[in-house]
DOLUMFI-887674 format. One record per residue (C-alpha): residue number from 0; x, y, z. Coordinates in Angstrom, 3 decimals, decimal comma. Layout:
<rs>
+-----+----------+----------+----------+
: num :        X :        Y :        Z :
+-----+----------+----------+----------+
: NUM :        X :        Y :        Z :
...
+-----+----------+----------+----------+
</rs>
This chain:
<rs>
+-----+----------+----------+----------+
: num :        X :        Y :        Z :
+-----+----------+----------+----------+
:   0 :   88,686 :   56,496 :  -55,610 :
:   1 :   86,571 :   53,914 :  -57,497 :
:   2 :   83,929 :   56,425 :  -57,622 :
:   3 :   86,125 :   59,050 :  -58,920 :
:   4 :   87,247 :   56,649 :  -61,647 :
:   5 :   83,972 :   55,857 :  -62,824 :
:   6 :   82,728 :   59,753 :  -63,070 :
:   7 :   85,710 :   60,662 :  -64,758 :
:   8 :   84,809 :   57,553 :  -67,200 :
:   9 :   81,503 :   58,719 :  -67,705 :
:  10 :   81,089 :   62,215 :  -67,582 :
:  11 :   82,272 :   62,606 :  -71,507 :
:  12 :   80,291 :   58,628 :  -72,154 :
:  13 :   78,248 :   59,430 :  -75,696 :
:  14 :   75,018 :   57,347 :  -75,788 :
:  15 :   73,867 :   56,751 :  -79,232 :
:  16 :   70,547 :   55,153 :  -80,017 :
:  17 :   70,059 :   52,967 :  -82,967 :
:  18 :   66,570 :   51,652 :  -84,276 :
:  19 :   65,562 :   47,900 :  -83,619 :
:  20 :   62,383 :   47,907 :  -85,394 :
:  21 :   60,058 :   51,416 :  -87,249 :
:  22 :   56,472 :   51,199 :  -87,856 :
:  23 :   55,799 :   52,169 :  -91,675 :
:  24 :   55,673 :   55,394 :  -92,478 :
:  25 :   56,892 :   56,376 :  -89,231 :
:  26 :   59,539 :   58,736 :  -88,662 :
:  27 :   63,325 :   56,410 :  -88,566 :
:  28 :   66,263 :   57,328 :  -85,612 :
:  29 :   69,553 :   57,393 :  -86,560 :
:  30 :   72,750 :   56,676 :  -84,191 :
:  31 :   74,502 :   59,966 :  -82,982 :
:  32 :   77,212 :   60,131 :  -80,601 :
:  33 :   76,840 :   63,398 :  -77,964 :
:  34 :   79,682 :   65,914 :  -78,192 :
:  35 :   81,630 :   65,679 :  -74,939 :
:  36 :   81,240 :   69,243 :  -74,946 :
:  37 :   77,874 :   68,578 :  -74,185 :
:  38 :   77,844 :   67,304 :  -70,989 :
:  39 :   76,285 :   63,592 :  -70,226 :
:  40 :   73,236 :   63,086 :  -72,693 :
:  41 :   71,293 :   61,025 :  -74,370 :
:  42 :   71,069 :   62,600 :  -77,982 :
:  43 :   68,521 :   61,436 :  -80,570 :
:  44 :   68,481 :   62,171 :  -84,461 :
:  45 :   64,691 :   62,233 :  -85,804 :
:  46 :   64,696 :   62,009 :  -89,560 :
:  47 :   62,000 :   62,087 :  -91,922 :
:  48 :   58,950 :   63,817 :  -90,762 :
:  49 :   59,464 :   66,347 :  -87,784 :
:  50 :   57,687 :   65,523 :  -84,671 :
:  51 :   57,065 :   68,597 :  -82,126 :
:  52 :   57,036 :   66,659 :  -78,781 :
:  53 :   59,562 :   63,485 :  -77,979 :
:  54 :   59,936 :   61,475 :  -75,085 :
:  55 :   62,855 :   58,789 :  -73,967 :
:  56 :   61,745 :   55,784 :  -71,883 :
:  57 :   63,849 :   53,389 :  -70,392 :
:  58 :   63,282 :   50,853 :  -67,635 :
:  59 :   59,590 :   53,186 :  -67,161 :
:  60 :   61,442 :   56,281 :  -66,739 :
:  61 :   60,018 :   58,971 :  -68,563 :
:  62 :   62,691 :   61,471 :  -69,763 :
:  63 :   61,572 :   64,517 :  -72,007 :
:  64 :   63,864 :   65,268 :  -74,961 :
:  65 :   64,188 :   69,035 :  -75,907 :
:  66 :   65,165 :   69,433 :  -79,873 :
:  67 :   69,020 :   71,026 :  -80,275 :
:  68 :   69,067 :   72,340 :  -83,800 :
:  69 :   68,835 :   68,139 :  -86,126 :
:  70 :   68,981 :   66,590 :  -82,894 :
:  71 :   66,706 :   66,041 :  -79,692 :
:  72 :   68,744 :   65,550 :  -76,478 :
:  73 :   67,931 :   64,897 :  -72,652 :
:  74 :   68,973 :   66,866 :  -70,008 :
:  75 :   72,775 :   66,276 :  -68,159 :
:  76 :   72,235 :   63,081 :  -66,740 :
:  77 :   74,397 :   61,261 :  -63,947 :
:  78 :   76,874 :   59,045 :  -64,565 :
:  79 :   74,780 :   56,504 :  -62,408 :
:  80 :   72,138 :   57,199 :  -64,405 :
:  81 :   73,696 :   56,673 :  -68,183 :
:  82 :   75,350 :   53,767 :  -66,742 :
:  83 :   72,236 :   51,716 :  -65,917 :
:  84 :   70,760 :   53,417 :  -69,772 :
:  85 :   73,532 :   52,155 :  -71,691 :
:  86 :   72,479 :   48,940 :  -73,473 :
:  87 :   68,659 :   49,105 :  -71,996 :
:  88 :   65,609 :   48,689 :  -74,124 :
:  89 :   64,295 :   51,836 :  -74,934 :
:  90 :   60,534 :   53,227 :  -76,387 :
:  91 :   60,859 :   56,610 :  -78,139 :
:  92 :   57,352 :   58,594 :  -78,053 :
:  93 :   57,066 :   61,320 :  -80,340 :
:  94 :   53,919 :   62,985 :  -81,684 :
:  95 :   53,675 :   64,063 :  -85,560 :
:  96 :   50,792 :   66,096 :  -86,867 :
:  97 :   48,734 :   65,511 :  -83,758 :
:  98 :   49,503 :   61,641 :  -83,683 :
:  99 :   51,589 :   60,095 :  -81,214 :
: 100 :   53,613 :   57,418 :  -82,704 :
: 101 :   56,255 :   54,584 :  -80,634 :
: 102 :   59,240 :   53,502 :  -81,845 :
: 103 :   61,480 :   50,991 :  -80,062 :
: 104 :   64,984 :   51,932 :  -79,296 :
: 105 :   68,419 :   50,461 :  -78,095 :
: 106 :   70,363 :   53,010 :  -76,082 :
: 107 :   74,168 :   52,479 :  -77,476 :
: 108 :   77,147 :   53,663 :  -74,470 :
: 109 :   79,796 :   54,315 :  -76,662 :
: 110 :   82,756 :   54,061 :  -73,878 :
: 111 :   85,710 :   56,566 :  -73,679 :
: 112 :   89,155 :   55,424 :  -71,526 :
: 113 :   88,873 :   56,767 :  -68,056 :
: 114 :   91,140 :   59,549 :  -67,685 :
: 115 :   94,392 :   57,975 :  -65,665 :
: 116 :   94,426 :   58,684 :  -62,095 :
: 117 :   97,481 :   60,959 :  -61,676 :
: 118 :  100,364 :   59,617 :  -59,819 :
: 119 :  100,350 :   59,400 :  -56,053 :
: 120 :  102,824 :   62,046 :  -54,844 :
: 121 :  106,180 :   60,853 :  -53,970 :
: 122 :  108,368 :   62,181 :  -51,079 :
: 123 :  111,302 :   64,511 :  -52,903 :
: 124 :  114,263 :   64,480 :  -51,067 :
: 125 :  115,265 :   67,666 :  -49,438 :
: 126 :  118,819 :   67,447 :  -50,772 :
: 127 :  120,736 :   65,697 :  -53,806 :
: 128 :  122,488 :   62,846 :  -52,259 :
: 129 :  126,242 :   62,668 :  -54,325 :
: 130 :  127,068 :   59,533 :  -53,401 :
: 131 :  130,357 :   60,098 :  -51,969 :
: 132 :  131,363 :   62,291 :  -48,801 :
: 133 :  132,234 :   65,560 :  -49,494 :
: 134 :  134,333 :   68,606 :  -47,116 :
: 135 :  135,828 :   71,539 :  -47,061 :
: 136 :  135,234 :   73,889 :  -50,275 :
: 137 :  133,923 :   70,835 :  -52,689 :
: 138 :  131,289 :   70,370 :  -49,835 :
: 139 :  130,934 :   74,216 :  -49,829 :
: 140 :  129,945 :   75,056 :  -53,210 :
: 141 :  127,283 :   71,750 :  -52,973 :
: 142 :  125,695 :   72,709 :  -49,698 :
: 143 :  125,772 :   76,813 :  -49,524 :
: 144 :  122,309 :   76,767 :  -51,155 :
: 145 :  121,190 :   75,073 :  -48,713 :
: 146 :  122,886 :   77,015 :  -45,474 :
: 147 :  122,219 :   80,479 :  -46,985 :
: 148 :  118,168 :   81,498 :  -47,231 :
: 149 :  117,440 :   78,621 :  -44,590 :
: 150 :  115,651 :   78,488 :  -41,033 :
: 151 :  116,283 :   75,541 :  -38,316 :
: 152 :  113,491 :   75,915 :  -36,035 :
: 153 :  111,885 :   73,299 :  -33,346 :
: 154 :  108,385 :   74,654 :  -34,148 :
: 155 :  107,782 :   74,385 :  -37,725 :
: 156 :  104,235 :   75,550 :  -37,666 :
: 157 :  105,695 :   79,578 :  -36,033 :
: 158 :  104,789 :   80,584 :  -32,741 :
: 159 :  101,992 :   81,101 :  -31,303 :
: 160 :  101,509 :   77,490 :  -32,117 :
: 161 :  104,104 :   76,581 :  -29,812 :
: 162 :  104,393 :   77,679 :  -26,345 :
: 163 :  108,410 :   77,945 :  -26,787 :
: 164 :  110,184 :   78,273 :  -29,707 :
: 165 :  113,834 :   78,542 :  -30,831 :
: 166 :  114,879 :   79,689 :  -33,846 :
: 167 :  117,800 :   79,949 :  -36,203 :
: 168 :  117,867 :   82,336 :  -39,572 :
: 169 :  120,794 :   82,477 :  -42,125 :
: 170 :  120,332 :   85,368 :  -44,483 :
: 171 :  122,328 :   85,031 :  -47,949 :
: 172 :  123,793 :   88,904 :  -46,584 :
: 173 :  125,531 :   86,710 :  -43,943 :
: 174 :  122,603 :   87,742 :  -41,373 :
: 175 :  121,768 :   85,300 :  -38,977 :
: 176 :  119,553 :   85,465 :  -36,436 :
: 177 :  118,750 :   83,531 :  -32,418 :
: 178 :  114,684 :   83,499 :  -31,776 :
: 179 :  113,280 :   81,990 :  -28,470 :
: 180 :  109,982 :   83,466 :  -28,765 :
: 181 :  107,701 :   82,540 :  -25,647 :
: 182 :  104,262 :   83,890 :  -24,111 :
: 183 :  105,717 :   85,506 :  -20,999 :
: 184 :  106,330 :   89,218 :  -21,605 :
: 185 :  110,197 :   89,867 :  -21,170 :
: 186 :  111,533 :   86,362 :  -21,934 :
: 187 :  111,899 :   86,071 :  -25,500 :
: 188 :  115,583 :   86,681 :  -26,901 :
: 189 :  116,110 :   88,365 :  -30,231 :
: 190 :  119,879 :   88,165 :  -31,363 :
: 191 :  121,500 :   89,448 :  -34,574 :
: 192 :  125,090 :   89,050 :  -36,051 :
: 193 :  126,634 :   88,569 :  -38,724 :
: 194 :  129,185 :   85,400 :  -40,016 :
: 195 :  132,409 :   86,817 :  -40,271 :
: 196 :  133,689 :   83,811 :  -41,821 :
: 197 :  132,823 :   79,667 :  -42,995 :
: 198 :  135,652 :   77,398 :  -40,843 :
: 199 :  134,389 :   74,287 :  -41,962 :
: 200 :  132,228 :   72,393 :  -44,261 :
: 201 :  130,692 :   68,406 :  -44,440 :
: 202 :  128,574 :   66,759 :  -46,870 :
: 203 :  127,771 :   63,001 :  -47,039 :
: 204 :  126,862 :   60,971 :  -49,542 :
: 205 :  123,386 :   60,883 :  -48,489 :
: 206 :  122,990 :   64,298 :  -48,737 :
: 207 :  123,307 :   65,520 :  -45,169 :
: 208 :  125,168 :   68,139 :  -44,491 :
: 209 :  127,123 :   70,945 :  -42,007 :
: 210 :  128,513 :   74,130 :  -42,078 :
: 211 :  130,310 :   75,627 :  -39,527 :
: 212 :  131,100 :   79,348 :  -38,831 :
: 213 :  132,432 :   82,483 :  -36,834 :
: 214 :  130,362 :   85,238 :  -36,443 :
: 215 :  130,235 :   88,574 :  -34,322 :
: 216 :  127,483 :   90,092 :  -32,313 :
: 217 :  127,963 :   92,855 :  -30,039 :
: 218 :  131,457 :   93,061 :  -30,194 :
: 219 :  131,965 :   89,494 :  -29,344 :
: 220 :  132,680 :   86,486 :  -31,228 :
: 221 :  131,168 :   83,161 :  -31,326 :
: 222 :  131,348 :   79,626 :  -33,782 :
: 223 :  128,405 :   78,068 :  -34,470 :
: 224 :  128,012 :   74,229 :  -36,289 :
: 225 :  124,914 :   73,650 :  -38,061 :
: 226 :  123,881 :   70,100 :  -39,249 :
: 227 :  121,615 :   68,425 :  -41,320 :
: 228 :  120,377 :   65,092 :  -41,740 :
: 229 :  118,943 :   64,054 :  -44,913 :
: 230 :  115,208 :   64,005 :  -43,761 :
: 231 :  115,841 :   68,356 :  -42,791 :
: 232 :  116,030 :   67,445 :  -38,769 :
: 233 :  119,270 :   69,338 :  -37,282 :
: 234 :  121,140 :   70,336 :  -34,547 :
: 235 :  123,270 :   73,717 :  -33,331 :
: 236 :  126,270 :   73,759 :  -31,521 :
: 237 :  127,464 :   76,833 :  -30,028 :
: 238 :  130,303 :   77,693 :  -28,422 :
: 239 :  130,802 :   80,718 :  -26,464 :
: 240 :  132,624 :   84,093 :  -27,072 :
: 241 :  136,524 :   83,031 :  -25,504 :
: 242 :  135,282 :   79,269 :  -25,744 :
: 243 :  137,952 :   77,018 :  -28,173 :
: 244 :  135,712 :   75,713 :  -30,508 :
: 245 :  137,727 :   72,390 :  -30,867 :
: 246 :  136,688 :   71,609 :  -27,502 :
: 247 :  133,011 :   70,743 :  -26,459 :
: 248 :  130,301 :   73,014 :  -27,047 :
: 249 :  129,003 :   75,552 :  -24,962 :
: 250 :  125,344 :   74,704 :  -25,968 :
: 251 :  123,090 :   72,097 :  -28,122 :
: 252 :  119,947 :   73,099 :  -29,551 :
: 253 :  118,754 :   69,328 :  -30,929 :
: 254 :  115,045 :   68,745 :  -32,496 :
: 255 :  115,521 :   71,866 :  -34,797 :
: 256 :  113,963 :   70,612 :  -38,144 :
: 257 :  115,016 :   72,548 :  -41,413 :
: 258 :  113,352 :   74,984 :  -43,584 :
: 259 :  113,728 :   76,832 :  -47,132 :
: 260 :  113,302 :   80,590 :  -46,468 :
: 261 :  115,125 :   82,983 :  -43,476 :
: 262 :  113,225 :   83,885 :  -41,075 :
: 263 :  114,123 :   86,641 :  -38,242 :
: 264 :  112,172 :   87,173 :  -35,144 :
: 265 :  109,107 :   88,672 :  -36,118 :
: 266 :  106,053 :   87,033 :  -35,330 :
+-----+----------+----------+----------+
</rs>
């Protein structure tokens, strides 16, 4: 992360170099900054007589300066690199009508804020949390967008990535769906139906939440109880066709975990 800090710092640093001491009659630098736009360089401004050929040296690191329109410049440089230049001692070499001629240099960082890191990612909650528990139609309206488009599942990542899985799908249509996909040829179960009606409703006030419901398959009718706890893991109870559903369940599917988006039973 440091590192990251410290490229984003640099990467737009503009190093300026400003004369300590010109030979008479020798050509004079001037400070100016390097355009972001640029890239990481070392730009020099040569005024007075042109020179054809310039060279940077700092620390005895030779580094050949190309002219840009007023202005000679370096190549992109790494931030390592203008780091340890910024504030060094510097020698300029340039060569006027066939004479080579020295001038001694300061290179100038001119420092630019580091770009903030942005914020470490937080952990949303799944669902709004009122504060208060909530049933029948109040808890309803707050927790249908949340039932409706949804998939409980105990494999998250699909099958083939389980062995086994079990899955449930609620359709906005009313569609649901019963998946126990597996890899032995004739075992899976793919059942459709269709709620014929919402019984029952819960939400608490830390945003978990149930739904309960009749629905028909085949002739037959069944109630189902879905619920939610506020980190998406869930549970199904099922009670049979003929089964009174204020009495225990025929069946618990437990370690489903909850998911935006239907899903049926295709692979």
């Amino acid at each position: 992360m440091l590192h990251k800090i410290i490229l984003s710092a640099l990467a737009a640093v503009a190093i300026t170099l400003g004369l300590l001491s010109t030979p008479a009659g020798a050509a004079s630098l001037t400070a100016q900054p390097t355009a972001v736009t640029q890239g990481a360089r070392v730009v020099v401004t040569i005024k007075g007589k042109k020179p054809t050929k310039a060279t940077l040296v700092v620390a005895g690191t030779r580094y050949p300066l190309k002219r840009k329109g007023k202005v000679w410049r370096t190549k992109s440089l790494s931030a390592q690199t203008l780091a340890a230049m910024s504030g060094a001692k510097a020698k300029l070499k340039v060569r006027i009508k066939g004479k080579n001629k020295t001038l001694n240099t300061t290179v100038q960082g001119t420092s630019v804020p580091p770009t903030p890191a942005p914020p470490a990612p937080t952990n949303q909650p799944l669902f709004v949390a009122p504060g208060v528990d909530r049933v029948g139609n109040e808890a309803w309206e707050a927790v249908k967008g949340y039932f409706a488009n949804s998939t409980l599942t105990d494999c998250p990542a699909g099958w083939p990535n389980c062995p086994v899985e079990q899955r449930f799908g609620f359709f906005e249509n009313g569609t649901t769906w019963y998946c126990r996909l597996t890899n032995s040829a004739g075992s899976d179960i793919r059942s459709q139906a269709s709620i014929v009606g919402i019984v029952g409703a819960e939400q608490k006030a830390d945003g978990a939440w149930a739904v309960s419901y009749q629905d028909e398959a085949y002739g037959y009718y069944h109630y189902y109880t879905v619920r939610v706890a506020a980190n998406g893991s869930g549970t199904v109870q099922y009670w049979a066709s003929g089964v009174d559903p204020n009495g225990p369940p025929s069946e618990v599917y437990s370690g489903l975990q909850w998911m935006r988006g239907a899903k049926d039973c295709s692979y």
